[in-house]
Each structure stands twice: as structure tokens, then as C-alpha cells.
C-alpha positions in Angstrom: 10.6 39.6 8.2 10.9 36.3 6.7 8.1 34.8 4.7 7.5 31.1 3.8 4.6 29.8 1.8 5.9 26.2 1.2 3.0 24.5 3.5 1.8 21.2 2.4 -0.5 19.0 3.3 -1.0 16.2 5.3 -4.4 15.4 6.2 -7.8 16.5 4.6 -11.5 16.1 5.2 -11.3 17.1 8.9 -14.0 19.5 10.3 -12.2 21.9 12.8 -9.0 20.6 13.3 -6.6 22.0 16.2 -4.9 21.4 19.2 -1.6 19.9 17.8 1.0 18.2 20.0 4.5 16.3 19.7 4.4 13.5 22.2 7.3 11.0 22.1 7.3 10.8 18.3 4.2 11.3 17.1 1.6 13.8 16.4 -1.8 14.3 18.1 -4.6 16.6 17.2 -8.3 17.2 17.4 -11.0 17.7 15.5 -13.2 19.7 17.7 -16.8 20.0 16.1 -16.0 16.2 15.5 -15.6 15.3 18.6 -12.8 13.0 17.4 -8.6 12.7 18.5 -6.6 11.5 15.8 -2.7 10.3 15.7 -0.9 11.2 12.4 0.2 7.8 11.5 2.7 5.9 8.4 1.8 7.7 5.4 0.5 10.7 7.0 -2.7 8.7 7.9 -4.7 10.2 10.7 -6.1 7.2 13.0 -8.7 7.7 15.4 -7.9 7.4 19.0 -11.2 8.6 20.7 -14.9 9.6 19.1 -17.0 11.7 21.9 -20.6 11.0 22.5 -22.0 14.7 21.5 -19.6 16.5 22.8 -16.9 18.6 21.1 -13.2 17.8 22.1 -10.9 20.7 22.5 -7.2 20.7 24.3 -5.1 17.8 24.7 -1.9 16.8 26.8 0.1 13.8 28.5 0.6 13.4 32.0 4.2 12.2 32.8 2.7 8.5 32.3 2.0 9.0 29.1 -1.9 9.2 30.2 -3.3 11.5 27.2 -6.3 14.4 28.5 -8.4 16.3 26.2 -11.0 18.5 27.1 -14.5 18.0 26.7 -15.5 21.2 26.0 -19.6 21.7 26.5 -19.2 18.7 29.5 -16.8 21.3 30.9 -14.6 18.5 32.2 -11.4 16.4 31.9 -11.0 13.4 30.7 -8.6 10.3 30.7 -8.1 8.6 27.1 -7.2 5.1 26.5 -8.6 2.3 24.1 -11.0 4.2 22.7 -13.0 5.3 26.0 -12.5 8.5 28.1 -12.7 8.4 31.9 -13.5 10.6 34.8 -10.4 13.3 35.3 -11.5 16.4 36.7 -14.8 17.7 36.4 -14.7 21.8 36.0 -17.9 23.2 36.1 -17.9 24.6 39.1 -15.4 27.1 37.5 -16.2 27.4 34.1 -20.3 28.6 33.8 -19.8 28.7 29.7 -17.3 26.1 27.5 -13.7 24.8 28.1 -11.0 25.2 25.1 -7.7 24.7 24.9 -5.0 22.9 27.4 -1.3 22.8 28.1 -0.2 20.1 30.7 3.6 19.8 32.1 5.6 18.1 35.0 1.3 16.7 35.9 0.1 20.2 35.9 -2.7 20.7 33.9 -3.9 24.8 32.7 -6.7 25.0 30.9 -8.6 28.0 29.3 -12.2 29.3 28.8 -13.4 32.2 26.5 -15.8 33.5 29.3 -19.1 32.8 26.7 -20.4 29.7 24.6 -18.1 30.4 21.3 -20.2 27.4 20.2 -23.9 29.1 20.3 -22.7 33.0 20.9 -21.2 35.6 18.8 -21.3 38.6 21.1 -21.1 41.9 20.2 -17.9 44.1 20.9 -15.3 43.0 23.8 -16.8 39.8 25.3 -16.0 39.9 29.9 -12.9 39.0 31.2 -12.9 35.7 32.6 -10.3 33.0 34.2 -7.2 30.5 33.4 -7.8 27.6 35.5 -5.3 24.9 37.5 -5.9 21.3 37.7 -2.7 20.1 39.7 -1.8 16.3 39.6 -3.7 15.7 43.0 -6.6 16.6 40.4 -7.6 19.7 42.4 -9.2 22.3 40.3 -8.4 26.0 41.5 -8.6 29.3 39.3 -4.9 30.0 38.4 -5.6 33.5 36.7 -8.3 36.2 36.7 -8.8 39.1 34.4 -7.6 37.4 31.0 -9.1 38.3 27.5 -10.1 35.3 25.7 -7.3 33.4 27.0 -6.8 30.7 24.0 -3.6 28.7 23.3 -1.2 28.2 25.8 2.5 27.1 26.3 4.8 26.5 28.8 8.6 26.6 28.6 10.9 23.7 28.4 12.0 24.2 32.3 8.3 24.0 32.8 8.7 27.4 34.8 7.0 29.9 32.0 2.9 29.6 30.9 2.8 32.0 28.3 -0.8 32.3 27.3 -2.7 34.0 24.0 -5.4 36.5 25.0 -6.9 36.3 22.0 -9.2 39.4 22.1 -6.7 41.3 23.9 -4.6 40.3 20.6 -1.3 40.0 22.8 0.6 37.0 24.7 0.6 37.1 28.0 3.2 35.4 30.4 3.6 33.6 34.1 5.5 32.2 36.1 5.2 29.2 37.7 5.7 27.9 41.2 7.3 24.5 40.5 6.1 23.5 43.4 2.7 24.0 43.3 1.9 25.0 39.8 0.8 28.6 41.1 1.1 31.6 38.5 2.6 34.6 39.5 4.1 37.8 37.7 1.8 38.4 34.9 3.9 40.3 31.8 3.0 41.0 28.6 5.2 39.1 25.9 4.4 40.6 23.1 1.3 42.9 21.2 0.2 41.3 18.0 0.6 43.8 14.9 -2.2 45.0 12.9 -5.1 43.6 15.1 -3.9 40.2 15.1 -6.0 37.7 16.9 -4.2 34.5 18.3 -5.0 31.1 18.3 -3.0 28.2 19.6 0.7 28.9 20.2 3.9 26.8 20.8 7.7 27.6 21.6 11.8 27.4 19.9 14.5 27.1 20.9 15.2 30.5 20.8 13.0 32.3 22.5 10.3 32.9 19.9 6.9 32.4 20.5 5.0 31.2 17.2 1.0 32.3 17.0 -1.5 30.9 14.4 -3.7 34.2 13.4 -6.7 33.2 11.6 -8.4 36.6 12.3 -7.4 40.4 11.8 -9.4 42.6 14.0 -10.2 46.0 12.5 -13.1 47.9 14.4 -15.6 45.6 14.5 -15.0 43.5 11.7 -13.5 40.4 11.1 -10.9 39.5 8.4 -8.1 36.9 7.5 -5.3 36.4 9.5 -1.8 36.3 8.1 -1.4 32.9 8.7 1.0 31.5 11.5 3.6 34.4 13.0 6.9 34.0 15.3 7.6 36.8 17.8 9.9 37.4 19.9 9.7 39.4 23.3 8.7 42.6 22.5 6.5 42.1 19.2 8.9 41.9 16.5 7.2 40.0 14.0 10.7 38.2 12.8 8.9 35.0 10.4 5.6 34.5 8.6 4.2 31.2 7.4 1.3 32.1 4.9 -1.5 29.2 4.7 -2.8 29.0 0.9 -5.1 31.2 -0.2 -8.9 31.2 1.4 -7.3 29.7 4.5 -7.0 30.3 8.3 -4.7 29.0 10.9 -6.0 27.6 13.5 -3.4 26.4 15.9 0.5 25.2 15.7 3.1 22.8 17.5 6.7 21.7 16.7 7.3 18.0 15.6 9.2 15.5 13.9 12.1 14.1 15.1 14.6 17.2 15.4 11.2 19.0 16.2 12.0 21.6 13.3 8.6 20.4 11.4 5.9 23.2 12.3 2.4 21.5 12.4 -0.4 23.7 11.2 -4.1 23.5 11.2 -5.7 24.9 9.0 -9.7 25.7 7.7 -11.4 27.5 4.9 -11.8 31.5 5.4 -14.6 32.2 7.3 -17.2 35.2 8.7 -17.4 34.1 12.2 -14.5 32.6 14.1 -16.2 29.4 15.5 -17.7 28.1 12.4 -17.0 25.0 11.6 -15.3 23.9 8.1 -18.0 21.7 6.2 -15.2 18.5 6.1 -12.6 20.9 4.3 -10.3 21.4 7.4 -6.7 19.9 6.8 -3.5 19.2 9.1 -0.3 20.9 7.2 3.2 21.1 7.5 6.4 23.5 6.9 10.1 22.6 7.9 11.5 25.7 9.7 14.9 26.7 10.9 14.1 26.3 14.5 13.2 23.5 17.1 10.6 23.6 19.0 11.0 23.0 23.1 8.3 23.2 25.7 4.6 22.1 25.2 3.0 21.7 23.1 
């Protein structure tokens, strides 16, 4: 296994930073407890696209217009963004009874994912219930695409946009679909890869060569809670083949390829923690490693 520990930083003073993605040369992200978007601007400043009323702002993606969605998480809805104001998208409640969290969108499919409880107000005890991955498809239908997933957290799809591959985060493994290009259906469900040593993934992105790259902020041993490694590339199977360690104190949160050969891996990162919703007290921070790969796919 490789290891790198040349991170640096980019951007300080967020709260609970995450959801990173590359969209035609430049970097989006949220802050979730926030409720803000930023874009990583000259000199690595982060400017403020959208500020929620209340809510907390979780996955984001671009339709093939460029038309950027983010979730509104306790809303449990989607939502258009553009000069500052967020419209109507698709409206999920009827399918999610708890929270929305992340979102991977691709050829005007959108997949989003739930937890299947309030991570904002609950910390259950033991193996929270298994609950669904859900389809918004670009008529702006809203269907359940999977049932039976774990925590289903981060997602990605493939750069053929024919792959979801999806982090079960309490199942600690990354699942895989396929996709019906056609209609944005999921079928064949496979297990990608088993994390090591109780490894709990976050948000997840893709290389070119076949690796699937997980930020870890948690190691689960029984039924306690420790830090993660940091951010981890697998490959099919669950060879652990590259480790980027955060700095010391520090979780990853979530991760995406950018820059303009897309060999810069994005990282967001907060301060160790006892519970893995709490929020970072202004000390969360987007940072940044050059890698050997490319990134391809969403994010």
C-alpha cells in the first residue's frame, strides 16, 4: 500500500464541509450544517453561490445544462440553484419519511441517498433499518431505484454513465449497479469491495483505472466509534492499493477529482469527533493532494 500525507489546505473556517464536485473547471462543495454552496475561486477563495433558509444543504450535481441541484436535506426535496435562490425540483417526501444526503446526477438522472433515520437529531443504537436509494429521472419523476441498502452515503457513477457504485456506509462495503441507459433503472446489485478493519465510508469518486477512492472518517470496532484512516483507493475486490492520511485530529469527510488533468484529489476534511454527525465548530477545511490518477465519472 501506498501512503501519502502531503494534504494541504485550501479553505478554512467551514462548518461541515462535503459533497465535492469537478464541473467544467471548477470546484463546488457544501457546507452542510451551514446551509451554504461555495465555488473554490482565484486564490483558493471559496465564494458563496447559495445560503438556505434553515435548512441544511447536502448533495449536489449538474444537469446536462449546467443547471446545479443540491439537496435540501430536512425539506427532503430538490432544488434548482441559480443567482443566489433555489427553485422547486423535485419534492421527495413522499419517499424519504427521515432526511436526504448525498447525490450523484448523470446524462439528467439524478440518485439520491437517505440514511433511513434523522442523522441530524438521532444517534441510534446498534445497526440502524435498511432503507432505500431513490431515482429522480429528468422528466423529474421520483421512483425508489434500490431497496435493502445500509446507510447508503456517497455515490458515483462511471464515466459511460452505465455503473452507480454506491457506499453502504454501515454495511462498511461499496456496493454496485447497473444502469438502464434508457431509463435510469438499477439492476444487478454486486458488492465492489469490503472495507478493511471496520472502515466506514463517506463520499466516494472514481479513476481512470478502475479504483474506487472512499473518505473513512470512522473505524467501526463493536460498538464504538474511532478515526478513520483518512481517504482509501480500492480496487474490485478490497485491495486497499493507496492511503491519503488527513493531519492529525482529522476526519475525511468526502472526496472528488479536479483540476485540469483531474489528478488533484479534493478532500473535506473536519476535526475528530465522538459522533459522526457532529458538526465542526467553524474548524472544517477543503484540502488537496496531487495523485497519480485521473479521475473520470461523477463526481
Amino acid at each position: 500500500m501506498i501512503v501519502r500525507d502531503e494534504i494541504r489546505t485550501l479553505v478554512e473556517g467551514l462548518t461541515l464541509p462535503e459533497c465535492p464536485r469537478w464541473h467544467k473547471g471548477n470546484l463546488y462543495f457544501s457546507d452542510i450544517t451551514a446551509g451554504r454552496i461555495y465555488r473554490l475561486g482565484g486564490e483558493n477563495r471559496a465564494e458563496l453561490l447559495y445560503q438556505s433558509d434553515g435548512d441544511f444543504v447536502g448533495g449536489l450535481g449538474f444537469l446536462d445544462d449546467d443547471t446545479l441541484l443540491a439537496v435540501l436535506s430536512k425539506q427532503r426535496r430538490i432544488v434548482r440553484i441559480a443567482d443566489g435562490k433555489a427553485q422547486p425540483y423535485a419534492a421527495l417526501s413522499d419517499l424519504c419519511p427521515f432526511v436526504l444526503n448525498d447525490m450523484v446526477v448523470s446524462r439528467n438522472h439524478a440518485y439520491i441517498s437517505q440514511p433511513g433515520f434523522d442523522i441530524w437529531a438521532d444517534h441510534p443504537d446498534g445497526m440502524p433499518p435498511a432503507t432505500e436509494l431513490l431515482h429522480v429521472d429528468p422528466t423529474r419523476s421520483s421512483t425508489l431505484a434500490a431497496t435493502e441498502m445500509m446507510s447508503p452515503n456517497g455515490m458515483a457513477i462511471s464515466s459511460d454513465g452505465r455503473v452507480l457504485y454506491v457506499a453502504e456506509s454501515t454495511a462498511l462495503r461499496i456496493t454496485c449497479y447497473d444502469i438502464d441507459p434508457a431509463t435510469g433503472a438499477l439492476s444487478n446489485r454486486r458488492l465492489f469491495a469490503q472495507l478493511p478493519d471496520g472502515g466506514f465510508p463517506d463520499g466516494i469518486c472514481l479513476d481512470d483505472h478502475g479504483g474506487v477512492w472512499a473518505a473513512v472518517p470512522v473505524a467501526v470496532s463493536g460498538t464504538s466509534f474511532g478515526g478513520g484512516p483518512g481517504v482509501i483507493r480500492m480496487i474490485e475486490g478490497g485491495e486497499v492499493t493507496h492511503l491519503v492520511r488527513v493531519g492529525s485530529g482529522r476526519r475525511a469527510l468526502a472526496c472528488a477529482f479536479g483540476g485540469n488533468q483531474r489528478d488533484i484529489l479534493y478532500v473535506c476534511t473536519v476535526p475528530d469527533f465522538e459522533v459522526a454527525s457532529a458538526e465542526s465548530d467553524s474548524q472544517g477545511k477543503l484540502e488537496c493532494i496531487e495523485v497519480e490518477f485521473k479521475g473520470q465519472g461523477v463526481p
